[in-house]
PyMOL Python script that loads the backbone (N, CA, C, O; Angstrom):
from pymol import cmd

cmd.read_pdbstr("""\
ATOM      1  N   UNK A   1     -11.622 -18.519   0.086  1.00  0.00           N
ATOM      2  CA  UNK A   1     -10.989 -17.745   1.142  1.00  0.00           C
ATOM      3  C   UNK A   1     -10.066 -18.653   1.940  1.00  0.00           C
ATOM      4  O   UNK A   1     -10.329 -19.816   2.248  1.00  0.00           O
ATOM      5  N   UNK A   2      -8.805 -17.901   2.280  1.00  0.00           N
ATOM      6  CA  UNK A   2      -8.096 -18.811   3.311  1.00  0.00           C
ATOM      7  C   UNK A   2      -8.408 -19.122   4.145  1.00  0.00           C
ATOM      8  O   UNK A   2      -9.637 -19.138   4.217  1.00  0.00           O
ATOM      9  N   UNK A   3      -7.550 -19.665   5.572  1.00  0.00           N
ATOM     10  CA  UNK A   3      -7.593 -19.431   6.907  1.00  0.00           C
ATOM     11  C   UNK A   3      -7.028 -18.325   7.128  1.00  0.00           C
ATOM     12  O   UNK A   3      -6.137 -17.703   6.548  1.00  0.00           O
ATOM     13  N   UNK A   4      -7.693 -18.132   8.104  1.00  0.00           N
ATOM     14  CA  UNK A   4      -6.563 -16.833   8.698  1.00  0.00           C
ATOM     15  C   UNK A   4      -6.107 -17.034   9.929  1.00  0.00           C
ATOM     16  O   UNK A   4      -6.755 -17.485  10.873  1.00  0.00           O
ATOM     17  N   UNK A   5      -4.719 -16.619   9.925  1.00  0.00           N
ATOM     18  CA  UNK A   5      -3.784 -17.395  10.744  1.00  0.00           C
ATOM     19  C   UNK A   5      -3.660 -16.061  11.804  1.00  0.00           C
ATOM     20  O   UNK A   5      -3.862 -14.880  11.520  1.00  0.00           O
ATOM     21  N   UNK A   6      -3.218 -16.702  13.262  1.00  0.00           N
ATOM     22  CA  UNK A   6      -3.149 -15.802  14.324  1.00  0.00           C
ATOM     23  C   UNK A   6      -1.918 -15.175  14.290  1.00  0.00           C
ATOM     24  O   UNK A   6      -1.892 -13.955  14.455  1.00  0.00           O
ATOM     25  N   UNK A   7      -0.958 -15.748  14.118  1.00  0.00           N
ATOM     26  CA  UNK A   7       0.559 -15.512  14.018  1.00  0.00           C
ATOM     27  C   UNK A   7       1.471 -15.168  13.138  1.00  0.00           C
ATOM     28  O   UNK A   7       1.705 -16.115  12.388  1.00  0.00           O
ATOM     29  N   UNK A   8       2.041 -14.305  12.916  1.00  0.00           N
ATOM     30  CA  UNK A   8       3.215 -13.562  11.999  1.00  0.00           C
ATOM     31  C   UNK A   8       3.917 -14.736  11.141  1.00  0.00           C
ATOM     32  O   UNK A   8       4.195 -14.702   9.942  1.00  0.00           O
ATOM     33  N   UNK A   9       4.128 -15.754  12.035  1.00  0.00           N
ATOM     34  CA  UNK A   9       4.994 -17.088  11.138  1.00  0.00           C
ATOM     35  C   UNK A   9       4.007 -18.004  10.606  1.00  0.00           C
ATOM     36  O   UNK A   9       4.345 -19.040  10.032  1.00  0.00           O
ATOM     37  N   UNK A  10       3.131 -17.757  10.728  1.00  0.00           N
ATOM     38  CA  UNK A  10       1.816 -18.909  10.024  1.00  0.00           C
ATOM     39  C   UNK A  10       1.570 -18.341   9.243  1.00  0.00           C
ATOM     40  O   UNK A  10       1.656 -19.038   8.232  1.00  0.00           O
ATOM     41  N   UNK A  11       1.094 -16.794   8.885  1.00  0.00           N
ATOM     42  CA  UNK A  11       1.140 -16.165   8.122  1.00  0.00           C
ATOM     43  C   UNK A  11       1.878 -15.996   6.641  1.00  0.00           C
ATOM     44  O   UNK A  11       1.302 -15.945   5.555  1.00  0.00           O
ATOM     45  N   UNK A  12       3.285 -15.925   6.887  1.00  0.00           N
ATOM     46  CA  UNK A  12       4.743 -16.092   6.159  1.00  0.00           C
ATOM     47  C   UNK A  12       4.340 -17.451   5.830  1.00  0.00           C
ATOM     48  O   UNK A  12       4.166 -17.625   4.624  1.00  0.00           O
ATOM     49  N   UNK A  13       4.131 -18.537   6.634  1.00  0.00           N
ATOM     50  CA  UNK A  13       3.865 -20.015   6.155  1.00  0.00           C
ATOM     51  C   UNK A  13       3.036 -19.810   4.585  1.00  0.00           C
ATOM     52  O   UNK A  13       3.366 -19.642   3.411  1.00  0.00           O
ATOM     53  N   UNK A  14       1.658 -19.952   5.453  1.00  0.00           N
ATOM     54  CA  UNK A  14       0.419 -19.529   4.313  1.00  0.00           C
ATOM     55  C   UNK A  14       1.041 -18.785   2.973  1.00  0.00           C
ATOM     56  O   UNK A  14       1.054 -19.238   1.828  1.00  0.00           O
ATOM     57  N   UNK A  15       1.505 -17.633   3.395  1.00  0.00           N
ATOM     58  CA  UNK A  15       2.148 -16.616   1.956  1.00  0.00           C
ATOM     59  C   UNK A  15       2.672 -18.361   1.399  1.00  0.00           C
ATOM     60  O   UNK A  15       1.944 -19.281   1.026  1.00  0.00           O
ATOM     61  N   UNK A  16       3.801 -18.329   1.499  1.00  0.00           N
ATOM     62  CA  UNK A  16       4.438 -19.237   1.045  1.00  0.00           C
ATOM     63  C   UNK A  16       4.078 -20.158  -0.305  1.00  0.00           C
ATOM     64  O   UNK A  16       4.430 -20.178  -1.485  1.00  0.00           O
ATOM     65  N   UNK A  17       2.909 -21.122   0.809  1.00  0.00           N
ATOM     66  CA  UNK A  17       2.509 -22.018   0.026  1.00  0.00           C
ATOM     67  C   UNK A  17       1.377 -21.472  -0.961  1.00  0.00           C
ATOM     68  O   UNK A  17       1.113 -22.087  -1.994  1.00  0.00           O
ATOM     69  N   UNK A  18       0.718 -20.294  -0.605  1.00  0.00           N
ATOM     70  CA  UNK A  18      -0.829 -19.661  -1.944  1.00  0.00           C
ATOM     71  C   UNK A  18       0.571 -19.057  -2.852  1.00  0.00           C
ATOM     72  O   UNK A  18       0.160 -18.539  -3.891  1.00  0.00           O
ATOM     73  N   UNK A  19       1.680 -19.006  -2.768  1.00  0.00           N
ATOM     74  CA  UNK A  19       2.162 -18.331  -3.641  1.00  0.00           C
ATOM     75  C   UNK A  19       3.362 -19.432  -5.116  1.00  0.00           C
ATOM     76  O   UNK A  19       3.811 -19.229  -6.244  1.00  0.00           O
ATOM     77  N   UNK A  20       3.361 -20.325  -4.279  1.00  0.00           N
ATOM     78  CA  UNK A  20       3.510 -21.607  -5.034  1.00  0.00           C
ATOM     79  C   UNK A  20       2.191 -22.181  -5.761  1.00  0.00           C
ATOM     80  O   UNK A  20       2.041 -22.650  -6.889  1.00  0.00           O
ATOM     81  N   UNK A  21       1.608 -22.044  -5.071  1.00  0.00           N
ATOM     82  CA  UNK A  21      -0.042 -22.515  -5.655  1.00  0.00           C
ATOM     83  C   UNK A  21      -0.115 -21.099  -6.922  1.00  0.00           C
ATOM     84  O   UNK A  21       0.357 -21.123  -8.058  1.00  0.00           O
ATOM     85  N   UNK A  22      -0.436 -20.611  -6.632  1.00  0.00           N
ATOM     86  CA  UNK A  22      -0.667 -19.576  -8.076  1.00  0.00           C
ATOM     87  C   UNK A  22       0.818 -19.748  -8.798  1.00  0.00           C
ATOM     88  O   UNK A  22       0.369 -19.795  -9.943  1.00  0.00           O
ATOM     89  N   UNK A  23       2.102 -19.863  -8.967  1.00  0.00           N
ATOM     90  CA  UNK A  23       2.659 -19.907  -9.885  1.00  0.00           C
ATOM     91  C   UNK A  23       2.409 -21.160 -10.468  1.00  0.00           C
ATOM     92  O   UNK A  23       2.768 -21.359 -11.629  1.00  0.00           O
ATOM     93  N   UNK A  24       1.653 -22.320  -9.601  1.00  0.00           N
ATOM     94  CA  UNK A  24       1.513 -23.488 -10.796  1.00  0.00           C
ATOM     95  C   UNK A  24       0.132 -23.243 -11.462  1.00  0.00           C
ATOM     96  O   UNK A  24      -0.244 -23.950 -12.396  1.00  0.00           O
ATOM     97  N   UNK A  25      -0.755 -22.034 -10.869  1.00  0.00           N
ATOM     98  CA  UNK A  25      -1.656 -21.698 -11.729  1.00  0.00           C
ATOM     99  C   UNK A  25      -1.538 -21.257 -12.603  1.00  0.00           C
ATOM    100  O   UNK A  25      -2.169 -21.607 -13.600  1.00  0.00           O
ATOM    101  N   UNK A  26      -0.416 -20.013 -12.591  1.00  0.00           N
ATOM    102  CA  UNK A  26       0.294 -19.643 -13.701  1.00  0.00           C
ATOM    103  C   UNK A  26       0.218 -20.854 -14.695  1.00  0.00           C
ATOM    104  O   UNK A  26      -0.774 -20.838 -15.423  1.00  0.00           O
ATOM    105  N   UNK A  27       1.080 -21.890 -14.854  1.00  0.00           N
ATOM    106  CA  UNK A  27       1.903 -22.866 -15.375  1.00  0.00           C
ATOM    107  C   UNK A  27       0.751 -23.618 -15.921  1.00  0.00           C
ATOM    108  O   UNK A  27       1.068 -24.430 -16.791  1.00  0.00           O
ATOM    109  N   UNK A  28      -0.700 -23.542 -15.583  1.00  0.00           N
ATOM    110  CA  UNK A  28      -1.933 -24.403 -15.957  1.00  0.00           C
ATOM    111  C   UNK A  28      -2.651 -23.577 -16.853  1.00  0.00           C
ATOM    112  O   UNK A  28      -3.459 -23.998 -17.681  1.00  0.00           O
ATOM    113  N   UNK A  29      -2.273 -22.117 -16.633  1.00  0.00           N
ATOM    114  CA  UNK A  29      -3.044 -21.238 -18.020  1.00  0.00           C
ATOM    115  C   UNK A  29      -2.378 -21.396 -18.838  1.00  0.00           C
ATOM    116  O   UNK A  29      -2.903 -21.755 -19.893  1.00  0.00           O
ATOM    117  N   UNK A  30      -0.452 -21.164 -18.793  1.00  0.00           N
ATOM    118  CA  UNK A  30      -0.034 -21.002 -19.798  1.00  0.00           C
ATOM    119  C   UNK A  30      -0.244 -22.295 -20.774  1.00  0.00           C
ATOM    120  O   UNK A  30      -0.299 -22.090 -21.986  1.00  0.00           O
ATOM    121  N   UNK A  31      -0.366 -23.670 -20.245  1.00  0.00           N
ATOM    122  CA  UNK A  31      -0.321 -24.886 -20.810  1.00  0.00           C
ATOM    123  C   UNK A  31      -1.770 -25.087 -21.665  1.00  0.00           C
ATOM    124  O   UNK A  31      -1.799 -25.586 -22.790  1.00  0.00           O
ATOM    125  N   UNK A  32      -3.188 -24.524 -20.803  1.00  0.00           N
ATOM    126  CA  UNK A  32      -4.067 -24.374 -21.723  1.00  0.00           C
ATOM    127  C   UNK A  32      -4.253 -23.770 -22.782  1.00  0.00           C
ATOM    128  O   UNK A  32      -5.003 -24.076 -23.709  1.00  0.00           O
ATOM    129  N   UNK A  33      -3.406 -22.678 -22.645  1.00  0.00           N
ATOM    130  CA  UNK A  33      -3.255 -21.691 -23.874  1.00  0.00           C
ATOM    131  C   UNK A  33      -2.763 -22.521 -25.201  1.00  0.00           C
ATOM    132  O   UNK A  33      -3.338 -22.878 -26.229  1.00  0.00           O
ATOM    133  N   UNK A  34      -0.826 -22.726 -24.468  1.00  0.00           N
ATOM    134  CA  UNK A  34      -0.405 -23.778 -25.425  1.00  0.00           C
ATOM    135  C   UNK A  34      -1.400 -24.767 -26.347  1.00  0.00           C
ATOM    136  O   UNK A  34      -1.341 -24.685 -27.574  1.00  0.00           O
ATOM    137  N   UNK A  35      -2.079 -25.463 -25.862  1.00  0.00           N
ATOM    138  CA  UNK A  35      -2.888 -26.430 -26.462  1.00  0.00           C
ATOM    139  C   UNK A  35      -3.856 -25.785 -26.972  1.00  0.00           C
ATOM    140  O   UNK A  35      -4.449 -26.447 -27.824  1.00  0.00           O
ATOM    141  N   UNK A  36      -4.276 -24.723 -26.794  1.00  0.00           N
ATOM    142  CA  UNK A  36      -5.038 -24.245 -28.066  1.00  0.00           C
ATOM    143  C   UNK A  36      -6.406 -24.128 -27.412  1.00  0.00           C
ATOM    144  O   UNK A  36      -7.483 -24.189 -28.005  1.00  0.00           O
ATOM    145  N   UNK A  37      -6.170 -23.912 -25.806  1.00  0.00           N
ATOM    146  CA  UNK A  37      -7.945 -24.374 -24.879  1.00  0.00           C
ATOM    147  C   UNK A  37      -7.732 -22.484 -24.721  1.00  0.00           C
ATOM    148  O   UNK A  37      -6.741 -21.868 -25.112  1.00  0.00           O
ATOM    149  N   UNK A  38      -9.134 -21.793 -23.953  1.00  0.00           N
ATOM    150  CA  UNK A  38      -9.112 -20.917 -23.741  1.00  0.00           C
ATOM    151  C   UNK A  38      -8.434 -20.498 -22.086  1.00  0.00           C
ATOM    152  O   UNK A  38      -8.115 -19.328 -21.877  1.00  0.00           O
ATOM    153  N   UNK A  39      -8.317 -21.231 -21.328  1.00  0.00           N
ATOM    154  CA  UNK A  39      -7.987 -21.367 -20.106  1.00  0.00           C
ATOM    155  C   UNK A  39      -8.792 -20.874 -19.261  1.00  0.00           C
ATOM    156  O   UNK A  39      -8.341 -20.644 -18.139  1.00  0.00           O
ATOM    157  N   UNK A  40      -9.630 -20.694 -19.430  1.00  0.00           N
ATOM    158  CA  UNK A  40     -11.243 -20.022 -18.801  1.00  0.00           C
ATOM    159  C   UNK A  40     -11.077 -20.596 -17.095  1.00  0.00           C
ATOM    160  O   UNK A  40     -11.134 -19.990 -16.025  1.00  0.00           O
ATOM    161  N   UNK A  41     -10.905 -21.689 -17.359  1.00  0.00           N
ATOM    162  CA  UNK A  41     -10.753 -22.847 -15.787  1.00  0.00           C
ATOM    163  C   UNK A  41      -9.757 -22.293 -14.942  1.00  0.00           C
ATOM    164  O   UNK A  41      -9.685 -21.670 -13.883  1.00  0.00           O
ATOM    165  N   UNK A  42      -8.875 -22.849 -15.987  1.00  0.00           N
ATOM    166  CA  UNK A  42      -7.616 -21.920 -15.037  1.00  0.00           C
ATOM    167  C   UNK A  42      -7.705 -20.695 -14.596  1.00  0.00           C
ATOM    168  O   UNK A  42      -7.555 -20.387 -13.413  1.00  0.00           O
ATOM    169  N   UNK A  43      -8.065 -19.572 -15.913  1.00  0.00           N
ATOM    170  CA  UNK A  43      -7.777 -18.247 -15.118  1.00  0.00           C
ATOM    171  C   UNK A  43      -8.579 -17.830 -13.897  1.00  0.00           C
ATOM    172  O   UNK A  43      -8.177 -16.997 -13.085  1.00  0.00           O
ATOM    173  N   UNK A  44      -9.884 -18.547 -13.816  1.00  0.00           N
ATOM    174  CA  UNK A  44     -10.699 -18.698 -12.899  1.00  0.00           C
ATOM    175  C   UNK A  44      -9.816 -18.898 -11.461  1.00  0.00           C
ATOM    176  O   UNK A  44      -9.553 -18.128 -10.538  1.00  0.00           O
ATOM    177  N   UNK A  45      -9.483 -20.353 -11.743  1.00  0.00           N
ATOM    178  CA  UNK A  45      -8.778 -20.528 -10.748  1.00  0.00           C
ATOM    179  C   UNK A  45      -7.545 -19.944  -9.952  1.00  0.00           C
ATOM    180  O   UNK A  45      -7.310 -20.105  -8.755  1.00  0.00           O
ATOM    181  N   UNK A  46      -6.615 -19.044 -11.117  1.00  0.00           N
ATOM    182  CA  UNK A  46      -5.685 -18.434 -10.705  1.00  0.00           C
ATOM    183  C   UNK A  46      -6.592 -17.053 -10.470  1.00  0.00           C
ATOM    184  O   UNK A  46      -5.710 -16.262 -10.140  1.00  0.00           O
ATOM    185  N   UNK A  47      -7.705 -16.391 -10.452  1.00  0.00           N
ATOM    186  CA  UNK A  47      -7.820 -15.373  -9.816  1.00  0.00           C
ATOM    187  C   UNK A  47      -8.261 -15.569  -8.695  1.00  0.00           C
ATOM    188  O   UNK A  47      -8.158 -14.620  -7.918  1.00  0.00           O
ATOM    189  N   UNK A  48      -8.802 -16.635  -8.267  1.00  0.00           N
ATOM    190  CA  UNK A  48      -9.351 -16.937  -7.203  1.00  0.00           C
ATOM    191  C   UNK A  48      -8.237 -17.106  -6.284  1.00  0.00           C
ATOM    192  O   UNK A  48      -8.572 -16.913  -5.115  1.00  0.00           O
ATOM    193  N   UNK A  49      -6.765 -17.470  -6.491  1.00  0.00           N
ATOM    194  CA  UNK A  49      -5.507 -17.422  -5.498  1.00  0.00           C
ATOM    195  C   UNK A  49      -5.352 -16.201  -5.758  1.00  0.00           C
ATOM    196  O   UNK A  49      -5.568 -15.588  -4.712  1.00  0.00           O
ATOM    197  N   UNK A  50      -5.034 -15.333  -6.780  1.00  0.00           N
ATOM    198  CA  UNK A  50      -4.678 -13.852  -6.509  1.00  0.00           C
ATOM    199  C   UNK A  50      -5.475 -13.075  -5.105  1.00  0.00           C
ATOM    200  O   UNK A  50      -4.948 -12.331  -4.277  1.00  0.00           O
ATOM    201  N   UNK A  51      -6.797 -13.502  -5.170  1.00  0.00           N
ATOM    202  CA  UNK A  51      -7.900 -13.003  -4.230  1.00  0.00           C
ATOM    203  C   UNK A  51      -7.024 -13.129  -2.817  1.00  0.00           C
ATOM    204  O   UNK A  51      -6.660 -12.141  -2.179  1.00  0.00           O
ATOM    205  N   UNK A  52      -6.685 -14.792  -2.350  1.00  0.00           N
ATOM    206  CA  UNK A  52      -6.387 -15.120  -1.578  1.00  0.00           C
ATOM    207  C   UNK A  52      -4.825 -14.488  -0.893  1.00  0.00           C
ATOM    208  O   UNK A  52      -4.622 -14.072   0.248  1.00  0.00           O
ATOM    209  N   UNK A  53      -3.988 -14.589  -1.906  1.00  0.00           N
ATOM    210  CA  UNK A  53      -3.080 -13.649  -2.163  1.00  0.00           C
ATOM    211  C   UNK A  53      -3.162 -12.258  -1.533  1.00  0.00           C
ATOM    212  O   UNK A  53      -2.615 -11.936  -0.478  1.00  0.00           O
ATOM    213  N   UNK A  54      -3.984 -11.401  -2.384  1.00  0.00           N
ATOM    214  CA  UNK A  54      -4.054 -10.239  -1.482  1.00  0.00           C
ATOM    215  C   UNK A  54      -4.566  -9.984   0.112  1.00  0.00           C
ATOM    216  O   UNK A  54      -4.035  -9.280   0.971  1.00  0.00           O
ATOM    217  N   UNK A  55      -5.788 -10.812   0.196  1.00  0.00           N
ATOM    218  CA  UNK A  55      -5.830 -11.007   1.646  1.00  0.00           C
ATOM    219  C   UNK A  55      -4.860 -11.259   2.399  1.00  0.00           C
ATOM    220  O   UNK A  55      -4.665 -10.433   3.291  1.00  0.00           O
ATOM    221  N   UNK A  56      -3.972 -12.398   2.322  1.00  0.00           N
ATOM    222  CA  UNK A  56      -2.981 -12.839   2.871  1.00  0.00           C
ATOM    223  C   UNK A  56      -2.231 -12.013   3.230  1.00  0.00           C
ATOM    224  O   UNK A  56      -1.790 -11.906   4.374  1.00  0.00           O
ATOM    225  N   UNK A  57      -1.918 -11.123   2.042  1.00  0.00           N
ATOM    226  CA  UNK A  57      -0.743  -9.996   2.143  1.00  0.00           C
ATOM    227  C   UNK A  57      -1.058  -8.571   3.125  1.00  0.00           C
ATOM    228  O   UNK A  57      -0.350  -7.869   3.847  1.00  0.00           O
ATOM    229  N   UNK A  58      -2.593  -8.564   2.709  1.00  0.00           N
ATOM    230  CA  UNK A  58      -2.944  -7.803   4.064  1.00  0.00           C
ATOM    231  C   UNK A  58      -3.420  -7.621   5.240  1.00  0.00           C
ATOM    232  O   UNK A  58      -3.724  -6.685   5.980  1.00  0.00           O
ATOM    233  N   UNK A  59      -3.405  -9.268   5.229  1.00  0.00           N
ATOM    234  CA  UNK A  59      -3.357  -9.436   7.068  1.00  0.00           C
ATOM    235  C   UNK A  59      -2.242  -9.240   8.014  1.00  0.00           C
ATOM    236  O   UNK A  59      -2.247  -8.718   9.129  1.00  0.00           O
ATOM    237  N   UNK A  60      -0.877  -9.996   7.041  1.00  0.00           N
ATOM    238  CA  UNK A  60       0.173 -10.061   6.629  1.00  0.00           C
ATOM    239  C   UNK A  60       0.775  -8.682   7.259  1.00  0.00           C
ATOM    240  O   UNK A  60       1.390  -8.705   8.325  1.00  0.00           O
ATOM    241  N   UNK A  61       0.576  -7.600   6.599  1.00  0.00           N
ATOM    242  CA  UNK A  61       0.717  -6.445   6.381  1.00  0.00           C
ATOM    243  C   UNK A  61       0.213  -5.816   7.626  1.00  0.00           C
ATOM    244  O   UNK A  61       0.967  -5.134   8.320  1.00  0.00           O
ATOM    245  N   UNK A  62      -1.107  -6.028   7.960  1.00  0.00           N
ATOM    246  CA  UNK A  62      -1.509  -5.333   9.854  1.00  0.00           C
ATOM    247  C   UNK A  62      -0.680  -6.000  10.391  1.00  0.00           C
ATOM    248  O   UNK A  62      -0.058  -5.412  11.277  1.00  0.00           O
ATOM    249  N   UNK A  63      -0.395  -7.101  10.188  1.00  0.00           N
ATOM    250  CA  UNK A  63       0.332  -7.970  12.119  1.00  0.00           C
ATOM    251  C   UNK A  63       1.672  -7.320  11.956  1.00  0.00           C
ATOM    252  O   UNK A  63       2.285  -7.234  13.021  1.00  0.00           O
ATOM    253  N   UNK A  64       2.327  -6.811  10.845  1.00  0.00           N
ATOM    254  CA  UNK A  64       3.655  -6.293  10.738  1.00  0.00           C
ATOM    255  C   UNK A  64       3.268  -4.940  11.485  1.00  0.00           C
ATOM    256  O   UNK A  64       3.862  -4.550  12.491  1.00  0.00           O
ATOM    257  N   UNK A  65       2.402  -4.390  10.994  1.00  0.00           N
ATOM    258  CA  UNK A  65       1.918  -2.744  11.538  1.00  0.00           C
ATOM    259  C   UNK A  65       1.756  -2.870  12.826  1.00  0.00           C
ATOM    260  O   UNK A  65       2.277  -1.951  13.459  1.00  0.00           O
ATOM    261  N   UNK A  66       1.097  -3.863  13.606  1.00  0.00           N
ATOM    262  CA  UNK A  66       0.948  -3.933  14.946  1.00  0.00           C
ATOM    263  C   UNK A  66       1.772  -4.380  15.498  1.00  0.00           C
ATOM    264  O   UNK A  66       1.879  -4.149  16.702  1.00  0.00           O
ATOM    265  N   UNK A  67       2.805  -5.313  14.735  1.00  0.00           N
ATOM    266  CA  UNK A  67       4.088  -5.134  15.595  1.00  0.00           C
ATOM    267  C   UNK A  67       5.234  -4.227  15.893  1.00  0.00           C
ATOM    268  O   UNK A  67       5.819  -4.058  16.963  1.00  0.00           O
ATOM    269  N   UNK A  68       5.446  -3.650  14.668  1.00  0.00           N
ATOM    270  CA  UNK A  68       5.759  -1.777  14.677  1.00  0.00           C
ATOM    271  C   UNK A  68       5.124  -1.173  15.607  1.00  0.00           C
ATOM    272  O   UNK A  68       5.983  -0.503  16.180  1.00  0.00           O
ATOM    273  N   UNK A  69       4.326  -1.038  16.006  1.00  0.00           N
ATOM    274  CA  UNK A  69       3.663   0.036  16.856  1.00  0.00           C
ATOM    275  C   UNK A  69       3.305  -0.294  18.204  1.00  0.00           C
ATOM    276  O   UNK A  69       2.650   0.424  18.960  1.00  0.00           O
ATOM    277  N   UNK A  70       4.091  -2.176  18.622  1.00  0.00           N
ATOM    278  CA  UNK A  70       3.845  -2.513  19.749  1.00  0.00           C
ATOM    279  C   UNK A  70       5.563  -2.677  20.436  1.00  0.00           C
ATOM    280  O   UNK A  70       5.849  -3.181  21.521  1.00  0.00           O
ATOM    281  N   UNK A  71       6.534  -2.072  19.403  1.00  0.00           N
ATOM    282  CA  UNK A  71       7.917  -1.654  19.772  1.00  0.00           C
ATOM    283  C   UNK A  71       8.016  -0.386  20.527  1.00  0.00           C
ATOM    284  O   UNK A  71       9.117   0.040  20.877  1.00  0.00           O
TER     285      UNK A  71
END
""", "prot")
cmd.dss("prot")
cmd.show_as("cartoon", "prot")
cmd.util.cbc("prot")
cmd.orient("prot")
């Protein structure tokens, strides 16, 4: 699990960097594959950022809603 951030721009931060982090997870299945491994590790690991990912996106997602509705 992440942190969870108080602020709209820490937030966007966080996105940021879990979303660089899973495309090099990406880049660690596809390479296990390549070599002929099952990537079991990896995909592990890249679902475990997807997880993080969606949280992110929907915390993400209220602080946008509560700032809509605090206009």
């Amino acid at each position: 699990m992440t942190a969870k951030p108080d602020h709209l721009e820490a937030a966007m931060a966080m996105l940021h960097v879990k979303e660089s982090e899973f495309e090099q997870a990406i880049k660690a299945v596809e390479g296990a594959l390549a070599h002929g491994r099952t990537g079991e590790h990896e995909l592990s690991a890249m679902n475990e950022l997807a997880k993080d990912l969606a949280e992110l996106a929907k915390k993400f997602s209220n602080q946008i809603q509560e700032k809509l509705e605090s206009l």
